[in-house]
DRENPA-3360 file (N, C-alpha, C; in nm, 2 decimals, always signed):
BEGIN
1 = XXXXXXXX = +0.08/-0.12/+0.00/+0.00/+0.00/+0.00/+0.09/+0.13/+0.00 ~ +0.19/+0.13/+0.02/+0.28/+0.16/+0.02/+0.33/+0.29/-0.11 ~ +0.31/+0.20/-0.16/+0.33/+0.23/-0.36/+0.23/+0.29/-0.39 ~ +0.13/+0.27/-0.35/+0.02/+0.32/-0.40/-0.03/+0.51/-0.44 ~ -0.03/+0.57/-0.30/-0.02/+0.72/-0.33/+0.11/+0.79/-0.34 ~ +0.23/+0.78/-0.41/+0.30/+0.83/-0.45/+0.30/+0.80/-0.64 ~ +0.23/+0.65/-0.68/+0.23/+0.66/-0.81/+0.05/+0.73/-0.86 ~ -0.05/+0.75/-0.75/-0.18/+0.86/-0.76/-0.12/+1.03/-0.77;
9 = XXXXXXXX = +0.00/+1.06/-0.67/+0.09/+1.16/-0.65/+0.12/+1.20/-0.79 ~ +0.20/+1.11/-0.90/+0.26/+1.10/-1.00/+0.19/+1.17/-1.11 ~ +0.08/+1.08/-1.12/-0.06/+1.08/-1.21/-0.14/+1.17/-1.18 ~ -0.13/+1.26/-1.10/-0.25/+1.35/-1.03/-0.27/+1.49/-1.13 ~ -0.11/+1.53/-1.14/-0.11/+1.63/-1.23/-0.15/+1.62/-1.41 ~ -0.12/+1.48/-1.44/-0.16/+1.46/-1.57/-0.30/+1.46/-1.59 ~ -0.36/+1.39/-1.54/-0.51/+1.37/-1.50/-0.58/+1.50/-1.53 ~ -0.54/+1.60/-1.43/-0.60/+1.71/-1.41/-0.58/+1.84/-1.52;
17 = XXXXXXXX = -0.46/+1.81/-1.58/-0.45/+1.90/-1.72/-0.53/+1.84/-1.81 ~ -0.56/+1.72/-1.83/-0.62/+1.63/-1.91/-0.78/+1.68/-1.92 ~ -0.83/+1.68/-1.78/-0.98/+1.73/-1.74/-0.97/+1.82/-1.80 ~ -0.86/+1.98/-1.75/-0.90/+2.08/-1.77/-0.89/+2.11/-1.98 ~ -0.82/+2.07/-2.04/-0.79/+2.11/-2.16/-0.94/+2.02/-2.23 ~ -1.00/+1.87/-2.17/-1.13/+1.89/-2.21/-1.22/+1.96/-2.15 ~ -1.26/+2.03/-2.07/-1.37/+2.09/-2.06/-1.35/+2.22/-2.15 ~ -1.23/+2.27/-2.18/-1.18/+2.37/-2.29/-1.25/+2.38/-2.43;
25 = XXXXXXXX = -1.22/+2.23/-2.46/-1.25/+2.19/-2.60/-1.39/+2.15/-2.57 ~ -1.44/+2.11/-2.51/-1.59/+2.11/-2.50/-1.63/+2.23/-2.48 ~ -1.58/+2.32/-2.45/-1.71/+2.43/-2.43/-1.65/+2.54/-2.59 ~ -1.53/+2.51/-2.62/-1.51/+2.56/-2.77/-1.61/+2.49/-2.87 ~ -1.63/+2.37/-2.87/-1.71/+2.30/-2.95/-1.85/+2.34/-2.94 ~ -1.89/+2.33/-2.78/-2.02/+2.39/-2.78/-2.05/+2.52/-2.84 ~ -1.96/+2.61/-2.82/-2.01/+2.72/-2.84/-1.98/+2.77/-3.01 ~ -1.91/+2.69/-3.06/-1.90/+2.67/-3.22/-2.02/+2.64/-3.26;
33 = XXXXXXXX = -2.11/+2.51/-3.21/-2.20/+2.48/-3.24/-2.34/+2.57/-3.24 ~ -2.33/+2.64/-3.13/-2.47/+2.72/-3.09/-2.43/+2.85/-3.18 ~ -2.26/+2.90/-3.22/-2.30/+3.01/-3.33/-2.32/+2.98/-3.46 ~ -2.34/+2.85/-3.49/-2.32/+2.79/-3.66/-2.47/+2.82/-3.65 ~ -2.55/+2.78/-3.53/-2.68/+2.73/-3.57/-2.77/+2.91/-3.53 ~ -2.70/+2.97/-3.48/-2.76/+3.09/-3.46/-2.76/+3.15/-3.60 ~ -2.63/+3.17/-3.62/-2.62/+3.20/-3.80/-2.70/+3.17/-3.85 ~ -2.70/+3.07/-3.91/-2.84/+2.94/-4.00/-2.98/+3.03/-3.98;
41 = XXXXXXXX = -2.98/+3.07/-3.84/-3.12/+3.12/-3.82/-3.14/+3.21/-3.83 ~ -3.04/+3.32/-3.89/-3.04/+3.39/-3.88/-3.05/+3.46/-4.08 ~ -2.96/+3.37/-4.11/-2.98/+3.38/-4.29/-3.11/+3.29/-4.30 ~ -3.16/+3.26/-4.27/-3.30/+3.16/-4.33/-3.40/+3.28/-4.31 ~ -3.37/+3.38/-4.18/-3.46/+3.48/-4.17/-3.47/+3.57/-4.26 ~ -3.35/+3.61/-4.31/-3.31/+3.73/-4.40/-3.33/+3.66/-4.54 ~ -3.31/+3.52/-4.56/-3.38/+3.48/-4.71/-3.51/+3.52/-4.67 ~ -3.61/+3.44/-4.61/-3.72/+3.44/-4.61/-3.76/+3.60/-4.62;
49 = XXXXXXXX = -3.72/+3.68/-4.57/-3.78/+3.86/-4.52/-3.72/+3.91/-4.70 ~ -3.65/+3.86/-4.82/-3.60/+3.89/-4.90/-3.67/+3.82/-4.99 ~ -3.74/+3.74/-4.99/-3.85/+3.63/-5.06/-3.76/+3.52/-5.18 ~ -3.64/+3.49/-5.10/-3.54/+3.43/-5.17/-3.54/+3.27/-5.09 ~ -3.51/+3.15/-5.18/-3.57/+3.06/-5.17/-3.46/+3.00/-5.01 ~ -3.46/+2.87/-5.00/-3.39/+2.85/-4.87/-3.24/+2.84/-4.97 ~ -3.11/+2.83/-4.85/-3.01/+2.81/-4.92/-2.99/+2.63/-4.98 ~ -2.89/+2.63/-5.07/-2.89/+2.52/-5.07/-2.80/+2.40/-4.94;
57 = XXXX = -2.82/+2.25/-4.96/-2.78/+2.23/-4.80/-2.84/+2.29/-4.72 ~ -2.92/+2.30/-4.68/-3.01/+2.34/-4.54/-3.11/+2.22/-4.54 ~ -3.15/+2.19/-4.40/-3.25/+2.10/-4.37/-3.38/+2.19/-4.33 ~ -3.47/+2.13/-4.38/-3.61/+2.25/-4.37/-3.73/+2.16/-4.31;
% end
């Protein structure tokens, strides 16, 4: 038992850069996501108020 919390000791810092650099890239991702789709809603509005058809690639 001995061995045990000095190789937790070792691994502790790796671990925790590891969390923190994902929660990074998750909340980059997220928030990539929610401006792609705010966009989208935002040109479908301006086609539509322009009486221009949807773009193409769009799900409707």
């Amino acid at each position: 038992m001995d061995d045990f919390w000095p190789a937790v000791y070792a691994l502790a810092p790796t671990v925790l850069v590891g969390l923190v650099f994902w929660f990074i890239m998750r909340a980059l991702i997220r928030a990539d996501r929610t401006e792609r789709r705010a966009h989208a809603k935002i040109e479908r509005e301006e086609r539509a108020r322009l009486g221009l058809p949807p773009a193409k690639g769009t799900a409707e």
